[in-house]
N, CA, C and O atoms as CSV, one atom per row, in Angstrom:
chain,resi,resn,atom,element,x,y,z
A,1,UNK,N,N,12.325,-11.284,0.171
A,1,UNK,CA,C,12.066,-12.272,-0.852
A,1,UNK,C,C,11.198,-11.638,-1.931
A,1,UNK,O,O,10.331,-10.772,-1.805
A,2,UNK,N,N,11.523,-12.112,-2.752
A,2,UNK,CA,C,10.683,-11.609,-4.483
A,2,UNK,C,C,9.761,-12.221,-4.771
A,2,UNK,O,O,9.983,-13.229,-5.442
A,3,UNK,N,N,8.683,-11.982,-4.496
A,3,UNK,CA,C,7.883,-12.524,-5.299
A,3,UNK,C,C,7.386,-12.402,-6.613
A,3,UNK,O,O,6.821,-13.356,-7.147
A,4,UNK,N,N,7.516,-11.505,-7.090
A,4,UNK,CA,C,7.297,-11.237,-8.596
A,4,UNK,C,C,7.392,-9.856,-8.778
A,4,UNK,O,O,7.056,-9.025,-7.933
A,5,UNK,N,N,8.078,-9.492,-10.431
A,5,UNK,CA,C,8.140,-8.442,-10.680
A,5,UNK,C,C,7.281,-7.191,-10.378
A,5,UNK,O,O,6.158,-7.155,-10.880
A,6,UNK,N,N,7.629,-6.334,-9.734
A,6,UNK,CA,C,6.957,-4.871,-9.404
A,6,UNK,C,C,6.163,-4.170,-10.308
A,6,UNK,O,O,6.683,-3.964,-11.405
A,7,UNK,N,N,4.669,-3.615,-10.067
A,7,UNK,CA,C,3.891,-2.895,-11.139
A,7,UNK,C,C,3.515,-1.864,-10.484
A,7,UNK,O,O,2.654,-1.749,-9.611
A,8,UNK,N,N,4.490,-0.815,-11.142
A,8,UNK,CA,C,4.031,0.623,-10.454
A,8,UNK,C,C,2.374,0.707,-10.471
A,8,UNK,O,O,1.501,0.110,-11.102
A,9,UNK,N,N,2.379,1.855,-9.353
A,9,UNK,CA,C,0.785,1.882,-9.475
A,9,UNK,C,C,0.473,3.432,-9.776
A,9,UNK,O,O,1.380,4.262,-9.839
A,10,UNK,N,N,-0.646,3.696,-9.926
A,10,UNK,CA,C,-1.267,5.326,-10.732
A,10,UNK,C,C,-0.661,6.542,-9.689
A,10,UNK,O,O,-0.862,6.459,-8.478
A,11,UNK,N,N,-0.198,7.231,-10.054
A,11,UNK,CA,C,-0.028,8.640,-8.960
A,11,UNK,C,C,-1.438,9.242,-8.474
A,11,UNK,O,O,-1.349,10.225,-7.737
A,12,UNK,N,N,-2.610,8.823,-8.761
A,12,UNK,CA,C,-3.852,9.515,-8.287
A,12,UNK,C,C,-4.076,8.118,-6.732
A,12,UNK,O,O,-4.572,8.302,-5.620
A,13,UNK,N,N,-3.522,6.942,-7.287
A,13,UNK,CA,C,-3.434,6.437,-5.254
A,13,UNK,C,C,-2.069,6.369,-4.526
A,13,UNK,O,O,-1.973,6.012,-3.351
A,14,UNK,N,N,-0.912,6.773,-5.377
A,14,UNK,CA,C,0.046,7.452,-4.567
A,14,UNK,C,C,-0.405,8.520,-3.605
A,14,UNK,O,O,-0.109,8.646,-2.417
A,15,UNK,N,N,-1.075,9.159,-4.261
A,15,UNK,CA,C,-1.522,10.513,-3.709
A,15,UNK,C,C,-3.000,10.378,-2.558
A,15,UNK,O,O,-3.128,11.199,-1.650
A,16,UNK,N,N,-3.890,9.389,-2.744
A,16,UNK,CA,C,-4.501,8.766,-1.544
A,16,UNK,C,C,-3.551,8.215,-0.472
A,16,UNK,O,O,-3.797,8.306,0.731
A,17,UNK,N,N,-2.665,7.749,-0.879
A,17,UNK,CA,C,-1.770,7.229,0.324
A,17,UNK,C,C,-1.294,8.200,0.932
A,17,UNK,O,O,-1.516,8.416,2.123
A,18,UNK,N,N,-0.270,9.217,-0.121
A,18,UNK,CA,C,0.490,10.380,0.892
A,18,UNK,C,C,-0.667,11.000,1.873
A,18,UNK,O,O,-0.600,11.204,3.085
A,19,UNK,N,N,-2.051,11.298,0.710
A,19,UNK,CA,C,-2.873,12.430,2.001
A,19,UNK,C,C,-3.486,11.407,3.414
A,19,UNK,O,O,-3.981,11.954,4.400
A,20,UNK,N,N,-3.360,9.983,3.309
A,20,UNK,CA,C,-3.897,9.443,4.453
A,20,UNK,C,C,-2.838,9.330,5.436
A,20,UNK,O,O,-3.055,9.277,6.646
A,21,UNK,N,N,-1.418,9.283,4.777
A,21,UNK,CA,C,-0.118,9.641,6.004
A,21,UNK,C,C,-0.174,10.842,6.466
A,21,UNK,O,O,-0.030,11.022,7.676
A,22,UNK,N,N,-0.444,12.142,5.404
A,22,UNK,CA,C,0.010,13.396,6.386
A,22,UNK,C,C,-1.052,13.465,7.356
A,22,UNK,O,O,-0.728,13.824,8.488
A,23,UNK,N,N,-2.415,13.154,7.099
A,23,UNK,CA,C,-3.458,13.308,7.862
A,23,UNK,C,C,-3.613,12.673,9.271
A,23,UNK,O,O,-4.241,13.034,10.266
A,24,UNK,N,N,-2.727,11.471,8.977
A,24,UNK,CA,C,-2.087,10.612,10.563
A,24,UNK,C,C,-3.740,9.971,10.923
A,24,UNK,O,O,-4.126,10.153,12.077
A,25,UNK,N,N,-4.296,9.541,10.355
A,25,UNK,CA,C,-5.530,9.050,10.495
A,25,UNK,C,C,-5.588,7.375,10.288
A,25,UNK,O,O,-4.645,6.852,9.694
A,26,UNK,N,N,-6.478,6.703,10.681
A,26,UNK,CA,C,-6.354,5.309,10.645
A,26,UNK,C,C,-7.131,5.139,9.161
A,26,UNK,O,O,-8.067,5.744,8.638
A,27,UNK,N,N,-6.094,3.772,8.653
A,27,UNK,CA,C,-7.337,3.770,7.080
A,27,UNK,C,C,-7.293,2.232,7.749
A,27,UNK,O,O,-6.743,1.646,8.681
A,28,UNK,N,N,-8.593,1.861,6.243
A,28,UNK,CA,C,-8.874,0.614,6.471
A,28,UNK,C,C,-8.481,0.321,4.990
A,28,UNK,O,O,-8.952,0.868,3.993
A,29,UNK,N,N,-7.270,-0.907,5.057
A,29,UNK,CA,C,-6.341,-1.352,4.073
A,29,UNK,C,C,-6.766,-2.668,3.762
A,29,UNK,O,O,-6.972,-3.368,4.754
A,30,UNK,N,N,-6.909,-3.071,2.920
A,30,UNK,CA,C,-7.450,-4.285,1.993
A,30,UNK,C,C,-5.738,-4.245,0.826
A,30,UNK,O,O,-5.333,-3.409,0.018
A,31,UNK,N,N,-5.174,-5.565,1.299
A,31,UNK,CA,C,-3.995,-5.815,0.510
A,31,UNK,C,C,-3.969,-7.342,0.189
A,31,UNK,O,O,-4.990,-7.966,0.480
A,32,UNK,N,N,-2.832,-8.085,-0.428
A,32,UNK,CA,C,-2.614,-9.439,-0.916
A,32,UNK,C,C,-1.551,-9.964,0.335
A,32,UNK,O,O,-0.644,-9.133,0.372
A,33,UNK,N,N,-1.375,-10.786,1.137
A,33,UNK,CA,C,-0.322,-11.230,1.801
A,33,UNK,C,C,0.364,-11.646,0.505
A,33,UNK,O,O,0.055,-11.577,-0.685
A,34,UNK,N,N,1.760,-12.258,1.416
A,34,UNK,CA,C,2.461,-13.473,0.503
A,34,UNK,C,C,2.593,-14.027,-0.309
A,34,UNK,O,O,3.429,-13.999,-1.212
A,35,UNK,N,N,1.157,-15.073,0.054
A,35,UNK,CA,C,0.442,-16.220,-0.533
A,35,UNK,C,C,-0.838,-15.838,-1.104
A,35,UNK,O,O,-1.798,-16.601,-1.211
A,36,UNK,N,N,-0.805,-14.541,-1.488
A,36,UNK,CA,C,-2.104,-13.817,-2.355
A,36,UNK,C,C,-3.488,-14.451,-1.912
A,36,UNK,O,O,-4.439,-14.891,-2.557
A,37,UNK,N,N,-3.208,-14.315,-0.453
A,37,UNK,CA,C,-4.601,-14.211,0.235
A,37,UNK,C,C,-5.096,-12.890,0.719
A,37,UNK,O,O,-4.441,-12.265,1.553
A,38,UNK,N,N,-6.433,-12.345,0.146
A,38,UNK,CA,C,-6.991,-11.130,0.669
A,38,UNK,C,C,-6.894,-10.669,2.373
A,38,UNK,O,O,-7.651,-11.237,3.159
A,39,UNK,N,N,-6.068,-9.771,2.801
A,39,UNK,CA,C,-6.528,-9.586,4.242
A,39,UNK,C,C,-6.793,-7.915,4.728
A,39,UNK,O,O,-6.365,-6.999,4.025
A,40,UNK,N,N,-7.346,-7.726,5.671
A,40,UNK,CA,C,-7.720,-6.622,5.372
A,40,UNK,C,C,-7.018,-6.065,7.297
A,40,UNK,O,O,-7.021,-6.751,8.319
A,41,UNK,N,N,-6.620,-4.919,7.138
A,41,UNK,CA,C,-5.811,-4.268,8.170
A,41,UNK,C,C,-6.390,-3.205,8.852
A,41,UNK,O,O,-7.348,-2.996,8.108
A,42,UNK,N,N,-6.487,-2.348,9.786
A,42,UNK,CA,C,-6.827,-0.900,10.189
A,42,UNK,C,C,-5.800,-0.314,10.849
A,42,UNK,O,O,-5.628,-0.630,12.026
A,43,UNK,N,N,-5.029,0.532,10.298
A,43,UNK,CA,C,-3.511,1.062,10.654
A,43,UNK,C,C,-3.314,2.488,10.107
A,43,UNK,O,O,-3.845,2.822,9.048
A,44,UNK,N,N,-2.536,3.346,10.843
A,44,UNK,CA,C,-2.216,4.416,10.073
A,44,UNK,C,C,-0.980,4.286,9.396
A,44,UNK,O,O,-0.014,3.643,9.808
A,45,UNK,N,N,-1.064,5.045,8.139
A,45,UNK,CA,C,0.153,5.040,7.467
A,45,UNK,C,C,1.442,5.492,7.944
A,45,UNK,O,O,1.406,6.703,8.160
A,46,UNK,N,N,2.172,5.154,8.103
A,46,UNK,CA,C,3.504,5.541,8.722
A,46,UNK,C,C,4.717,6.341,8.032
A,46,UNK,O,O,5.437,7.248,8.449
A,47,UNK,N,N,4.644,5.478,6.517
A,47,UNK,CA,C,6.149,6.079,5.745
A,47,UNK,C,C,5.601,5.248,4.522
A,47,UNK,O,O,5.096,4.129,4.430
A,48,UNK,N,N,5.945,6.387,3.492
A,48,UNK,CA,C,6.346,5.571,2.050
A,48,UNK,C,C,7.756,5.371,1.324
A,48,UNK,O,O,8.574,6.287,1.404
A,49,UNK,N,N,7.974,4.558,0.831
A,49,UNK,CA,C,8.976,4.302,0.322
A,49,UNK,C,C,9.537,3.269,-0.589
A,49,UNK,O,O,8.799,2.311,-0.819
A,50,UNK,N,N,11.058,3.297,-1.315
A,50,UNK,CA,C,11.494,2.440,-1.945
A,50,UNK,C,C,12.738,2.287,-1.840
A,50,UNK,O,O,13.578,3.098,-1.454
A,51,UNK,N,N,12.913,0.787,-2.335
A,51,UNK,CA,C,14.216,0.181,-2.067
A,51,UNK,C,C,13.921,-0.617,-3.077
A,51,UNK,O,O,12.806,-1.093,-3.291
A,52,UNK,N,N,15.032,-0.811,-3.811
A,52,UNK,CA,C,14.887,-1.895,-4.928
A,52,UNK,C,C,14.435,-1.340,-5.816
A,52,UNK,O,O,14.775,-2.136,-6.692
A,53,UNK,N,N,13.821,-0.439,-6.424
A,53,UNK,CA,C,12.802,0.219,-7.570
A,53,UNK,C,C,11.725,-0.621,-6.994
A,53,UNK,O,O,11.229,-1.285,-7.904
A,54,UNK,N,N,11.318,-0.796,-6.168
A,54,UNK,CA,C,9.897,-1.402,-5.423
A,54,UNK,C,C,9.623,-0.314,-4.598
A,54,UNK,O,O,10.503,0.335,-4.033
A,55,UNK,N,N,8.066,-0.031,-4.485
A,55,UNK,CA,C,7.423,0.982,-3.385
A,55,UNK,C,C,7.033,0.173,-2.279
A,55,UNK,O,O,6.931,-1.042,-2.455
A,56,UNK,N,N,6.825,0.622,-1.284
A,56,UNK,CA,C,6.388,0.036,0.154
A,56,UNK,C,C,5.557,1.155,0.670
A,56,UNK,O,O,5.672,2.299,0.228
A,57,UNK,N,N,4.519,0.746,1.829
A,57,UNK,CA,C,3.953,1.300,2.890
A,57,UNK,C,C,4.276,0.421,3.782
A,57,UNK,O,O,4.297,-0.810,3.802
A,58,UNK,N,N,4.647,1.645,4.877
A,58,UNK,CA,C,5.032,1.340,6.053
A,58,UNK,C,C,4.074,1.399,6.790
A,58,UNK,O,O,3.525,2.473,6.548
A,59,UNK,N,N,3.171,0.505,8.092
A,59,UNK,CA,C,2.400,0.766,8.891
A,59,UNK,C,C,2.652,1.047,9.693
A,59,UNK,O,O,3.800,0.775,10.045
A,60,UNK,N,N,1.570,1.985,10.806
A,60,UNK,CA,C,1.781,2.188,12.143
A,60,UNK,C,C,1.945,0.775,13.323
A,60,UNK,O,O,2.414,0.912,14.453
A,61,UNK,N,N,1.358,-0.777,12.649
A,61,UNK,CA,C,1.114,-1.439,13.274
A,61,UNK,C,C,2.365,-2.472,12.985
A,61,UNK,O,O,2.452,-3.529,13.609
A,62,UNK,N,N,3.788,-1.889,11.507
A,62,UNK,CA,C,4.353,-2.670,11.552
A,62,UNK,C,C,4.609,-3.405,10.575
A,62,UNK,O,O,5.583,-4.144,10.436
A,63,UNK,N,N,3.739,-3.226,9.864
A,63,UNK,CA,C,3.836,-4.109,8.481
A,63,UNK,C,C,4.221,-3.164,7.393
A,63,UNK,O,O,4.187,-1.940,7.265
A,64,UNK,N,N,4.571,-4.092,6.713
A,64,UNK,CA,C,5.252,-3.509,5.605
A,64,UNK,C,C,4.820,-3.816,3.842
A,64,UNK,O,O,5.307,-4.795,3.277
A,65,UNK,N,N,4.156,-3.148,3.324
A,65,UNK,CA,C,3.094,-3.768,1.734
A,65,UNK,C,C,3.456,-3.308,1.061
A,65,UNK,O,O,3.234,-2.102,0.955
A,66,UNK,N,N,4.431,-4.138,-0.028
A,66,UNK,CA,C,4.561,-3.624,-1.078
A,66,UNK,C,C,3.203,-2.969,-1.497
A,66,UNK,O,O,2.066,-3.318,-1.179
A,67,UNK,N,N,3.689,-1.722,-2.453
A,67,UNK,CA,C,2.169,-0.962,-2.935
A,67,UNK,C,C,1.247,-1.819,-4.283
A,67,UNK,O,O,0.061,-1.742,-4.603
A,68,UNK,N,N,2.221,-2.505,-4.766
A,68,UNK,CA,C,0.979,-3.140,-6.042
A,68,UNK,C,C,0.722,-4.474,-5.232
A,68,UNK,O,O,0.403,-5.377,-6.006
A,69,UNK,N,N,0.751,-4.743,-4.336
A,69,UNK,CA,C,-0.211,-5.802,-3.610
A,69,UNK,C,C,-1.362,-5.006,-2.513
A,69,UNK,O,O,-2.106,-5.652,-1.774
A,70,UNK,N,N,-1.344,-3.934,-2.557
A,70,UNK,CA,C,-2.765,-3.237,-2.090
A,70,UNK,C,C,-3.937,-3.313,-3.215
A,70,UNK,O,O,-3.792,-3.386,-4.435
A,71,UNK,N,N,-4.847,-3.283,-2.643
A,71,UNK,CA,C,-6.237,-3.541,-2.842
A,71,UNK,C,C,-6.920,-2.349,-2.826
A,71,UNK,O,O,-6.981,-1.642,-3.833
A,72,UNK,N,N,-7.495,-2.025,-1.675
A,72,UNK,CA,C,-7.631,-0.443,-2.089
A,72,UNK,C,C,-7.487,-0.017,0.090
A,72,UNK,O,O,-7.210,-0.671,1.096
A,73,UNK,N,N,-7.850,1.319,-0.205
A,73,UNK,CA,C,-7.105,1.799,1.231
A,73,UNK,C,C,-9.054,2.911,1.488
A,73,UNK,O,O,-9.646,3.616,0.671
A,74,UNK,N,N,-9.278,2.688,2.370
A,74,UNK,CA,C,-10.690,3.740,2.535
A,74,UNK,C,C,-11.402,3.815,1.679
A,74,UNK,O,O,-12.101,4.787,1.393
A,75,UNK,N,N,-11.294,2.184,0.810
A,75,UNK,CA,C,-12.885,2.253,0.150
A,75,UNK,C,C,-12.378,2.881,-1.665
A,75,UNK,O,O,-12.963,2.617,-2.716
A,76,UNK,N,N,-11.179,3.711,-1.477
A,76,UNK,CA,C,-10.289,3.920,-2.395
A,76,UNK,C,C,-9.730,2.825,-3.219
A,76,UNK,O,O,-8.875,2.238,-2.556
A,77,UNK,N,N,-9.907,2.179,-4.713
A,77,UNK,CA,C,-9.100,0.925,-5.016
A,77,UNK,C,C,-8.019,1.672,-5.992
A,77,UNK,O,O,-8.040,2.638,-6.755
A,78,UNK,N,N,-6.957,0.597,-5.509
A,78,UNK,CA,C,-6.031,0.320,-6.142
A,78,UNK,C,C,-5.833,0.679,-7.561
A,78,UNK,O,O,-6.376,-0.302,-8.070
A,79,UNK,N,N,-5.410,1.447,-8.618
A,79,UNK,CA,C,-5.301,1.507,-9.827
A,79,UNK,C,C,-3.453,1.308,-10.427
A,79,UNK,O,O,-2.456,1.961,-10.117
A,80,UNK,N,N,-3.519,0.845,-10.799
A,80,UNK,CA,C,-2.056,0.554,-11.786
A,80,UNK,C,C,-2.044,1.214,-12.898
A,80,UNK,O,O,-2.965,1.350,-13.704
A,81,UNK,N,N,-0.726,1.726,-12.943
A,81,UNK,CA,C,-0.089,2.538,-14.317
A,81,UNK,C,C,-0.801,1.988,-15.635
A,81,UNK,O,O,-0.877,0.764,-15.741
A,82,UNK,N,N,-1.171,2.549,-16.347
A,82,UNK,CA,C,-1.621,2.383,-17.932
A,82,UNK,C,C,-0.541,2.515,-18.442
A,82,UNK,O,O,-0.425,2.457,-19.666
């Protein structure tokens, strides 16, 4: 389901994400559910990816976040494309 149009986000937290997957380490993820309620996760990154021209993280625990509904990942926030 769609919730609203996709907003790429900066390649400097693409690149926090890739190095917290290769590193296979647990982060602590602060994202938007659904219903754009703050919740916060502790999971390792599993897989990145896209489908749709939408990005995703894949968790170790299962879930699945679109990337412009993250918040920030290890204290790391979130930045969106200029």
């Amino acid at each position: 389901m769609k919730t609203s149009d996709y907003q790429p986000i900066s390649c400097d937290f693409y690149d926090v994400l890739e190095a917290s997957a290769t590193l296979k380490k647990k982060s602590i993820i602060y994202f938007y559910n659904i219903d754009w309620q703050e919740q916060q996760i502790v999971s390792r990154i599993k897989n990145l990816f896209t489908k749709e021209k939408e990005e995703f993280v894949e968790l170790a625990s299962g879930e699945i976040i679109r990337l412009d509904h993250l918040i920030s990942v290890d204290g790391k926030v979130l930045s969106k494309v200029c």
